[in-house]
VEXFIKE-904527 format. One record per residue: x, y negated, z negated of N, C-alpha, C, O in turn. Coordinates in steps of 0.02 Angstrom, whole numbers, plus 32768, in hexadecimal, padded with zeros to 4 digits. Layout:
% residues N
XYZXYZXYZXYZ/...
END
This chain:
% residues 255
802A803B8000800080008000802C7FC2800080617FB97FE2/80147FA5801D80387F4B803880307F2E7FFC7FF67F1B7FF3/805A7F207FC680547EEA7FA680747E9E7F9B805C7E6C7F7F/80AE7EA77FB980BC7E577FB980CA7E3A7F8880D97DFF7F8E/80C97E537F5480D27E457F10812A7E2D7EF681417E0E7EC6/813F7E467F25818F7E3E7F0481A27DF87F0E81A27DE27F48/81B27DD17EDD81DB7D827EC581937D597EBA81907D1C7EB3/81517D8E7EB981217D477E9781117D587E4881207D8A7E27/80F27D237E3880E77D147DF180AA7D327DD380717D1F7DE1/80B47D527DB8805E7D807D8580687D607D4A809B7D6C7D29/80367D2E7D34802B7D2F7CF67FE77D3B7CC27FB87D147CBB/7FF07D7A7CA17FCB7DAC7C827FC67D937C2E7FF37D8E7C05/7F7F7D867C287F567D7D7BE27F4E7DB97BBF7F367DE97BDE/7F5D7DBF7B857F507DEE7B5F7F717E297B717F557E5F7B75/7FC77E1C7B807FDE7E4C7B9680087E647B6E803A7E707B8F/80107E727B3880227E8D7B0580037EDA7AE7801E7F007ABF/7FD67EE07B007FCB7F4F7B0E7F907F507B287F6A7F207B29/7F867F817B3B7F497F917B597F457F837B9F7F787F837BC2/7F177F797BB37F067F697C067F3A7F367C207F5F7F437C4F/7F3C7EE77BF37F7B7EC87C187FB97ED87C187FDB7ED87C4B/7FCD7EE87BE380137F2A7BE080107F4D7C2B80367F3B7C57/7FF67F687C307FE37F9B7C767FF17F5C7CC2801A7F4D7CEE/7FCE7F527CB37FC67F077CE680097EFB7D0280247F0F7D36/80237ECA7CC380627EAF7CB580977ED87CE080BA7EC77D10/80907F257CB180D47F467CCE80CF7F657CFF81067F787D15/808A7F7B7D2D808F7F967D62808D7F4A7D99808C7F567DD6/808C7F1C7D8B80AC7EC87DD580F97ECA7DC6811B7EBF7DF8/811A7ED67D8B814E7EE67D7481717F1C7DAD81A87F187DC9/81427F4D7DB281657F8E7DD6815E7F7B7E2081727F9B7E51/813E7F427E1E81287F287E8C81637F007E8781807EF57EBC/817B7EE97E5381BD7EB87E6D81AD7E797E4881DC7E557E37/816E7E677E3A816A7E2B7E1E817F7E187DE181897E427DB5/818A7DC67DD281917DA57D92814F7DAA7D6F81197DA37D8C/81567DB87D29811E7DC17CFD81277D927CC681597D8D7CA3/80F17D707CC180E07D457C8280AE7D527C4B80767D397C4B/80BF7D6F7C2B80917D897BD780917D5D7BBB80BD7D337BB0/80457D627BA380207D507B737FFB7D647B3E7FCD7D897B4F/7FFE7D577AFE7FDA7D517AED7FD47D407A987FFF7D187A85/7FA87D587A677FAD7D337A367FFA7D347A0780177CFF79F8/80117D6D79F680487D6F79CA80A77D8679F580BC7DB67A15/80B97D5A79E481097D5B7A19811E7D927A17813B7DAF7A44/81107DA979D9815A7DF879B281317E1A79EB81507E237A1F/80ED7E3079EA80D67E607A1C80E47E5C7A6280F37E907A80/80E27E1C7A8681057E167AC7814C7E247ACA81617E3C7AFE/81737E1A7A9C81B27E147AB081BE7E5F7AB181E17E757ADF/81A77E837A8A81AD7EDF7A9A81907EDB7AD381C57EDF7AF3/816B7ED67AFA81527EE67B2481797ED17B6A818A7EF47B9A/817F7E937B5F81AF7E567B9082047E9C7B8A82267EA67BBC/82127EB87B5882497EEE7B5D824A7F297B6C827F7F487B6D/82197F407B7981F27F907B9781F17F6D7BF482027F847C2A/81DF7F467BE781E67F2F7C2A82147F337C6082127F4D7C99/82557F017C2C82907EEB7C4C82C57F297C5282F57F2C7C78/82AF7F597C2182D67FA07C2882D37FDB7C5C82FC80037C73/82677FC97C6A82787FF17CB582777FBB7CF7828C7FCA7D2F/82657F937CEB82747F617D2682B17F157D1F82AD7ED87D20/82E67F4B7D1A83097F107D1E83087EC47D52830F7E8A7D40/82FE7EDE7D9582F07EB57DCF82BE7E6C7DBC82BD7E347DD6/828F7E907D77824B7E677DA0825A7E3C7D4F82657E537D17/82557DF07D6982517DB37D42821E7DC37CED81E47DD27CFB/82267DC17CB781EC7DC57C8B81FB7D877C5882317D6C7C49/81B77D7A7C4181AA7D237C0681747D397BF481407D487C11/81907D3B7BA7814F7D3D7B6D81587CFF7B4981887CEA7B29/81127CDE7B5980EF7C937B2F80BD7CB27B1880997CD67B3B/80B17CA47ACA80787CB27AB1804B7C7F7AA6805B7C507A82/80197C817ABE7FD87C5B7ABF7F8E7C727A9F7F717CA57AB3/7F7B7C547A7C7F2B7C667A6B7F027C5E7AA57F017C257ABC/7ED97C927AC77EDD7C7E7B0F7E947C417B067E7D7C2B7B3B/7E7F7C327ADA7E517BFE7AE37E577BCA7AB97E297BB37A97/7E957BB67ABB7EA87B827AA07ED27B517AEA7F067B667B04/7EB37B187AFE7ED17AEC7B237F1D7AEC7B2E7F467AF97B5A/7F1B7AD67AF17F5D7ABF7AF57FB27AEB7B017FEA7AE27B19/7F857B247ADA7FC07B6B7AE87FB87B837B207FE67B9C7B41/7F807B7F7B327F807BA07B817FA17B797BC57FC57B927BEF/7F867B327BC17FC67B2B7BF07FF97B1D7BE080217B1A7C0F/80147B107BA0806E7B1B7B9E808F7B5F7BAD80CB7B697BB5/805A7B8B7BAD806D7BC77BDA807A7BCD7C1580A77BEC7C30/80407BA07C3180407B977C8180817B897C9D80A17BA47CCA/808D7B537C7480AB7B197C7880F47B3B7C7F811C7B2A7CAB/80FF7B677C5481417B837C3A81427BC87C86816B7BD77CB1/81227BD47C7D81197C107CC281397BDF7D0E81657BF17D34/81137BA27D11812F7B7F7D51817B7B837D4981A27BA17D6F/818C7B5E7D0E81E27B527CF481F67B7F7CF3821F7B747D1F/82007BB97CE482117BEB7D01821F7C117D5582527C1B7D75/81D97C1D7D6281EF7C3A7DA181C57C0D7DED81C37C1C7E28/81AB7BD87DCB819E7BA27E1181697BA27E20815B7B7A7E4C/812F7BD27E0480F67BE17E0880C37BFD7DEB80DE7BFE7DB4/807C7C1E7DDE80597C367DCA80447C577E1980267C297E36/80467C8F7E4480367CA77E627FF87CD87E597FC87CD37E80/7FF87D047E2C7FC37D217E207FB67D187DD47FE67D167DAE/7F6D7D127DB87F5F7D037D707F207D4A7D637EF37D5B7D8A/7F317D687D1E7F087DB67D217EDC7D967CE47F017DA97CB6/7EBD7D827CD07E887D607C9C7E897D957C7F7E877DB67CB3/7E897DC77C4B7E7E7E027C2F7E787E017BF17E6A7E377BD8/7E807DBF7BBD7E897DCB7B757E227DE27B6D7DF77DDB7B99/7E1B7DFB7B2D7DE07E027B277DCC7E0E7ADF7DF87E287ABD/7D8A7DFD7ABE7D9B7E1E7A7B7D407E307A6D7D137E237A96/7D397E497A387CF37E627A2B7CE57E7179DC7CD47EA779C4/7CEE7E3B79C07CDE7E4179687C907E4479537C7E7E34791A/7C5F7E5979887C437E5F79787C1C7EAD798B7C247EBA79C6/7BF17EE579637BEC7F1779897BB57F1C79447BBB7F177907/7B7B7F2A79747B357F2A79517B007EFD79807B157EE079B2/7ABE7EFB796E7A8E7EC079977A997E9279A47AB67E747977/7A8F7E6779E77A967E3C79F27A787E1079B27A9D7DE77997/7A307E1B799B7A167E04796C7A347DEC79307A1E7DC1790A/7A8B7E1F792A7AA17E0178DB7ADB7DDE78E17B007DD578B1/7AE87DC7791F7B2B7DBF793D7B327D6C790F7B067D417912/7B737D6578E77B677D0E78C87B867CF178F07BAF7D0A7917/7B707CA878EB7B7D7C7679217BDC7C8679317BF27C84796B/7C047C9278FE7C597C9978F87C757CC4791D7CAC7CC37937/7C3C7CF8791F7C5D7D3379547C3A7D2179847C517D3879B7/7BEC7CEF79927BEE7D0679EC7C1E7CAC79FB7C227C917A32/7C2D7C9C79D97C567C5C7A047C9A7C6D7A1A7CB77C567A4C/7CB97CA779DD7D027CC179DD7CF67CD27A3B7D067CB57A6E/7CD47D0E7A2A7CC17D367A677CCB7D197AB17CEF7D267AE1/7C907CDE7A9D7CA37CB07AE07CD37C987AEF7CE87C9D7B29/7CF07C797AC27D397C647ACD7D5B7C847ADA7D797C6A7B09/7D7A7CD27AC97DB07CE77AEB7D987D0D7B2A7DC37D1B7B54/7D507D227B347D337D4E7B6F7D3C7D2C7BAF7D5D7D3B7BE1/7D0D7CED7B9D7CE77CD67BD97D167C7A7BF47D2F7C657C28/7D0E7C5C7BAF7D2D7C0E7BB57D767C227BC97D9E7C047BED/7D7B7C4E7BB07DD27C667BC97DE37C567C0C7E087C2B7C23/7DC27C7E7C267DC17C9A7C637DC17C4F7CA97DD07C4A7CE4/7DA87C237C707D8F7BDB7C9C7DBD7BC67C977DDE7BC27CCB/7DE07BA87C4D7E217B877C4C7E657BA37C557E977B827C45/7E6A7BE77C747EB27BF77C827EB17BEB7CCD7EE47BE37CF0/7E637BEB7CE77E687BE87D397E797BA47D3F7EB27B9A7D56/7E577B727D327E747B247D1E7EA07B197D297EAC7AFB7D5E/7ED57B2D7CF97F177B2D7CE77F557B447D2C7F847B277D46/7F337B8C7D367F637BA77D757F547B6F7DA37F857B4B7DB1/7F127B5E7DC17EF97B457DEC7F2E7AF67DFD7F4E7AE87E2F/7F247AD47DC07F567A9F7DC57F7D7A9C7DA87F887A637D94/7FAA7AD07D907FFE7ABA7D8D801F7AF47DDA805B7AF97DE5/7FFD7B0D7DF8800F7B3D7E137FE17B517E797FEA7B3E7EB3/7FB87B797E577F787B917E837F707B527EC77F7E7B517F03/7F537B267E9A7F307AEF7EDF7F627AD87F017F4A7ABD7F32/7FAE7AD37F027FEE7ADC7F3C7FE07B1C7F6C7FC97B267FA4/80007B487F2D80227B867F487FF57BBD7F6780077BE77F91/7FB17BB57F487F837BED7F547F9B7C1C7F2F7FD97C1B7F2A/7F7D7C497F107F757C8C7EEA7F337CCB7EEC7F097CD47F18/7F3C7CEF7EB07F047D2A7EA07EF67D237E757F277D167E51/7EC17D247E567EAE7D147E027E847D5F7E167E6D7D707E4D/7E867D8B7DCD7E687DC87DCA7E497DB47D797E6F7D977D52/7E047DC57D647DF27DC27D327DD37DEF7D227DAE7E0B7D4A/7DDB7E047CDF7DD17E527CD77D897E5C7CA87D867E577C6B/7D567E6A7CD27D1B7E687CA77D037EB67C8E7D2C7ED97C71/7CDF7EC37C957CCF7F0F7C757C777F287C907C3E7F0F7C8E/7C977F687CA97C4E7F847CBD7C0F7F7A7C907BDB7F857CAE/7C057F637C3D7BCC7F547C1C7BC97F0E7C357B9C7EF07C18/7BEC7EE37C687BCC7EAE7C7B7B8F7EC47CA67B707E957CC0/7B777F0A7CB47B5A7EF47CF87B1A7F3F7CC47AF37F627CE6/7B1C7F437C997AE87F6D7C837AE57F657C347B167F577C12/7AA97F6D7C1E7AA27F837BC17AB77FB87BA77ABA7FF17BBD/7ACE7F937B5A7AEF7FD17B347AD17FC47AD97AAC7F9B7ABE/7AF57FF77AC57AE67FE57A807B1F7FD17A5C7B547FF17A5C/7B157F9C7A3B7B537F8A7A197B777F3B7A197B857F0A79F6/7B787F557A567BA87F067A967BA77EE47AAC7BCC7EBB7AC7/7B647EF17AA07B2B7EBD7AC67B507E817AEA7B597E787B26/7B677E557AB07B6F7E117ABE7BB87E147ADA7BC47DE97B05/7BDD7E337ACF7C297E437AE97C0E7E4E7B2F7C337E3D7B5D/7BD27E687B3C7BCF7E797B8A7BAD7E447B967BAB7E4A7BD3/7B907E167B8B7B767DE07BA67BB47DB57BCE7BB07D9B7C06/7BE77DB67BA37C177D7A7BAF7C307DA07BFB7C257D867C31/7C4F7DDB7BF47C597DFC7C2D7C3E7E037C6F7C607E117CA0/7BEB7DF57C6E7BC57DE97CA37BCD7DA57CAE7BC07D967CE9/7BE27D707C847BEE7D377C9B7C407D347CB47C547D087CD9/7C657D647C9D7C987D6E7CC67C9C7D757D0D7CBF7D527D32/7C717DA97D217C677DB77D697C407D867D897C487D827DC6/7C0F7D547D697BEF7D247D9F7C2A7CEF7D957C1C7CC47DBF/7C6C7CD77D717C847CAD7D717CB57CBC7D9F7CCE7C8C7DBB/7CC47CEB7DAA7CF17D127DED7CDD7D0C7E2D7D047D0D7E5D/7C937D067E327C777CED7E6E7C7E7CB97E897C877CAE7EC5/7C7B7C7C7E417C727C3E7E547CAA7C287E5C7CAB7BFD7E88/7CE77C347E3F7D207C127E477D407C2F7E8B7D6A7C0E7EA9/7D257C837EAB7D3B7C907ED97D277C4D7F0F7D507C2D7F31/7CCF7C437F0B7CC27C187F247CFD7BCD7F327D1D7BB67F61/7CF37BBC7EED7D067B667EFD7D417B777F097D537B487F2C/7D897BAE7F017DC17B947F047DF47BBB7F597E2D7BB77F6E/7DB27BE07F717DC67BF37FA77DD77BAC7FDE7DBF7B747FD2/7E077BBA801F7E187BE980367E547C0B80097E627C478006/7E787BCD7FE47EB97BE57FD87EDD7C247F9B7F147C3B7F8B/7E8A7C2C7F867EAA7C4F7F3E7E637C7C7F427E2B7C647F4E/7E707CBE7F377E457CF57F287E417CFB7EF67E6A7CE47ECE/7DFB7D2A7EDF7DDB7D2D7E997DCB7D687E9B7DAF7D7C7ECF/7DD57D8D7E6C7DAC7DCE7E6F7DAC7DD77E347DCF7DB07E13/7D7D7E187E067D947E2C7DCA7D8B7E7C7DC47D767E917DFA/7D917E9D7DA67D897EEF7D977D6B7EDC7D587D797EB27D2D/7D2B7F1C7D627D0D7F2F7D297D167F707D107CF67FA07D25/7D4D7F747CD97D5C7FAF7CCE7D197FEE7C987D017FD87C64/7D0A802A7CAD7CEA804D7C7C7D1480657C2D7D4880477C1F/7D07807E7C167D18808D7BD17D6F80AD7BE27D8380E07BFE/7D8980807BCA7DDA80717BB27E1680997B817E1980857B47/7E4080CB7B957E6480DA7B4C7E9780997B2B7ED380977B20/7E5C80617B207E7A80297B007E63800D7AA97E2A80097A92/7EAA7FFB7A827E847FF57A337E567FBD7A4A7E407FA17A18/7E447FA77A787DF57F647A657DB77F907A677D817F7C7A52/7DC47FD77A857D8680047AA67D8880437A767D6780757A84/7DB180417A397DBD807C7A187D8B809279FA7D8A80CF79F6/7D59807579DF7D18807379BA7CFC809B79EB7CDD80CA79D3/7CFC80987A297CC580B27A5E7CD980FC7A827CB681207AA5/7D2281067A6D7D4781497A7E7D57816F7A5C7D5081AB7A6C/7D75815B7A1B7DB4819579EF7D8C81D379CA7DA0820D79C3/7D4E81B779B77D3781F279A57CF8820979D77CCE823079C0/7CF581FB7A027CC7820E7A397CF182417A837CD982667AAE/7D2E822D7A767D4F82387AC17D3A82847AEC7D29828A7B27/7D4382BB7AB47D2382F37AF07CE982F97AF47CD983267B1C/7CBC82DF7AD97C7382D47AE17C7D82A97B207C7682CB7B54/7C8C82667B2C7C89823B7B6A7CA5826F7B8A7C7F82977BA4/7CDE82777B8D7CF382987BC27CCC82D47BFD7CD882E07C38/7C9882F47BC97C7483177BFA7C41830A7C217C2D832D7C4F/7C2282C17C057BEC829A7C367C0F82857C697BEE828D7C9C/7C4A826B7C757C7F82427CA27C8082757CE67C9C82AC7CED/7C6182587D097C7C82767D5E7CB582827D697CBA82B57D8A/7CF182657D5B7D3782557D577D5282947D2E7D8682B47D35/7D1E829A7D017D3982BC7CBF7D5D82A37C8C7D7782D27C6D/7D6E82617C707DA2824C7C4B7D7E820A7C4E7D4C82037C71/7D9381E27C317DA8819A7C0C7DD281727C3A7DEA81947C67/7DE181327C3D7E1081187C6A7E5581277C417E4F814C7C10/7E8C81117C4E7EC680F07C3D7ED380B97C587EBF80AD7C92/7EFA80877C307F0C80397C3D7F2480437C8C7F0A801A7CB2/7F5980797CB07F6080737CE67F2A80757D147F28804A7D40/7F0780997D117ED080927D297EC6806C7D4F7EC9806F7D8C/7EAE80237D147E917FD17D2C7EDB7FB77D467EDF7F907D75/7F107FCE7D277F547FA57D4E7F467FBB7D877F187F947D95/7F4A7FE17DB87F457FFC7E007F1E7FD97E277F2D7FD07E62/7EF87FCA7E167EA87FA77E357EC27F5E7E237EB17F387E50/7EEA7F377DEA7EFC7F157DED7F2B7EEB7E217F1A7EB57E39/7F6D7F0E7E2E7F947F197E807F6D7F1D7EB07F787EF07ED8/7F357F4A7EC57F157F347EF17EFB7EF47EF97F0A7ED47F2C/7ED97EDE7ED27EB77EA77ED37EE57E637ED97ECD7E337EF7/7F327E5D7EB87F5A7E407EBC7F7C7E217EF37F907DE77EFD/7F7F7E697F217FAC7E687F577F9E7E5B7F8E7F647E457F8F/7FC37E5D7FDA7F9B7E4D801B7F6E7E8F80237F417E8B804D/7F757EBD80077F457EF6802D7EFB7ED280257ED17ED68053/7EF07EB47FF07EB67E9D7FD97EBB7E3C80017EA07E077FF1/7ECF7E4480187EBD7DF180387E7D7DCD80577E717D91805A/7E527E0B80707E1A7DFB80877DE17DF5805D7DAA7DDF806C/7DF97E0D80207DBB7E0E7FCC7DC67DCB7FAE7DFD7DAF7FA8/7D977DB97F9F7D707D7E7F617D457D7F7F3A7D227D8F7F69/7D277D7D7F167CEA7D717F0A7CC87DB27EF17C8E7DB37EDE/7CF47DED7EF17CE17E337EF17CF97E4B7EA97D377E497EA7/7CE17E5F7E747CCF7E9A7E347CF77EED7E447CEA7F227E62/7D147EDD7E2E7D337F457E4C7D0C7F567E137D0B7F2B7DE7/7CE37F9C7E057CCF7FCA7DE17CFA7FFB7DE07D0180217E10/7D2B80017D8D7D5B80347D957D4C805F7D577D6E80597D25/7D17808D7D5C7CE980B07D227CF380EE7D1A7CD881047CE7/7D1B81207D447D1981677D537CE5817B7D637CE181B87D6D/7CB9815F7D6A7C6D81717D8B7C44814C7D627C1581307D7F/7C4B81427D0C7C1C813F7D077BCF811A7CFB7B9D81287CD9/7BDD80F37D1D7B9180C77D5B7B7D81027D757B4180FC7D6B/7B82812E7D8C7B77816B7DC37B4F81997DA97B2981B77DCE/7B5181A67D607B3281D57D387AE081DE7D2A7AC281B37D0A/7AC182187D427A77820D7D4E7A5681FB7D0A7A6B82187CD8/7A3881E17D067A0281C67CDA79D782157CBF79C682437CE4/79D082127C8C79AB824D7C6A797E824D7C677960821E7C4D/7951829C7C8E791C82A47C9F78DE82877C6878A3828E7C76/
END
């Protein structure tokens, strides 16, 4: 697969384990410079060194930022340009979910948290790329929403709200910021990630046998689909949601 990726700039939210970890180190393995993010340094900088050990070639910068805090986020940006001259591709991925029960009991602290790092995130890092970077050079912004954006569950409710506003905000910015910069996001299904552990660790061979796939994702998984979406193979996509579930959207409804 054509990716094109080698000497541009990825900079990855919430890439300190899990899905952006994955992210991070498989643009790492295309050749690219990687820029981590996210809340606590000690955790990037292990990571920013797992990196640089199998990819020596490829450029890595850990800035830690609260990703919905203004001001840390673009001195990230900011620090990513000074570095390597650009923001070429931006992976929106931080995410969080302190809340798990009815929408009904959700307190105002957790659904504002929520928004802030889900959904407002997602607005002000595009911002940010857009003008210290993007609206020159052109780029890929990938934002990583989640298959409960696009159906009901129990629990998540509101974690999946923000996510469905993930995917219509992927539309719109595909909209306004085309021709020069593509938008896409992946909605990943159930994750072997600690934000999704509640929903796996003691369920896993039970899921596993409803799963068409048979299994659960892994973080590489969404990294793979990430490169696609990144690279020229994907040049003709905007505006487009990948569903990366192992099937299960696919699964028949009970008689």
């Amino acid at each position: 697969m054509r990716t094109g990726l080698q000497g541009r700039t990825a900079l990855v939210t919430g890439a300190s384990r899990g899905i952006g970890k994955a992210i991070a180190t498989a643009f790492a393995a295309e050749g690219a410079n990687v820029v981590l993010s996210s809340r606590k340094q000690e955790s990037l900088d292990a990571v920013a060194e797992e990196i640089r050990a199998a990819h020596p070639e490829a450029g890595v910068l850990a800035k830690a930022a609260h990703v919905g805090d203004p001001d840390a986020a673009a001195a990230c940006v900011d620090a990513a340009v000074a570095e390597f001259g650009s923001v070429d591709v931006l992976v929106n991925n931080a995410g969080t979910s302190p809340h798990f029960g009815p929408m009904v009991d959700i307190t105002p602290a957790a659904a504002e948290k929520t928004v802030q790092v889900n959904q407002f995130a997602v607005v002000l890092w595009t911002q940010l790329a857009w003008k210290a970077s993007m609206a020159e050079n052109g780029g890929s912004i990938i934002n990583i929403a989640s298959v409960g954006g696009t159906v009901t569950e129990h629990g998540i409710g509101y974690y999946n709200a923000t996510k469905a506003a993930v995917i219509h905000l992927t539309r719109q910015f595909a909209m306004e910021l085309s021709p020069g910069v593509r938008v896409n996001g992946i909605a990943p299904g159930l994750v072997r990630t600690a934000l999704a552990r509640a929903l796996w660790e003691e369920n896993e061979e039970r899921i596993n046998k409803t799963m068409p796939l048979g299994r659960i994702g892994e973080p590489e998984d969404i990294a793979d689909a990430a490169v696609f979406l990144a690279g020229d193979a994907a040049s003709w996509m905007t505006g487009q949601t990948l569903i990366v579930d192992g099937g299960s959207t696919i699964r028949p409804s009970i008689a």
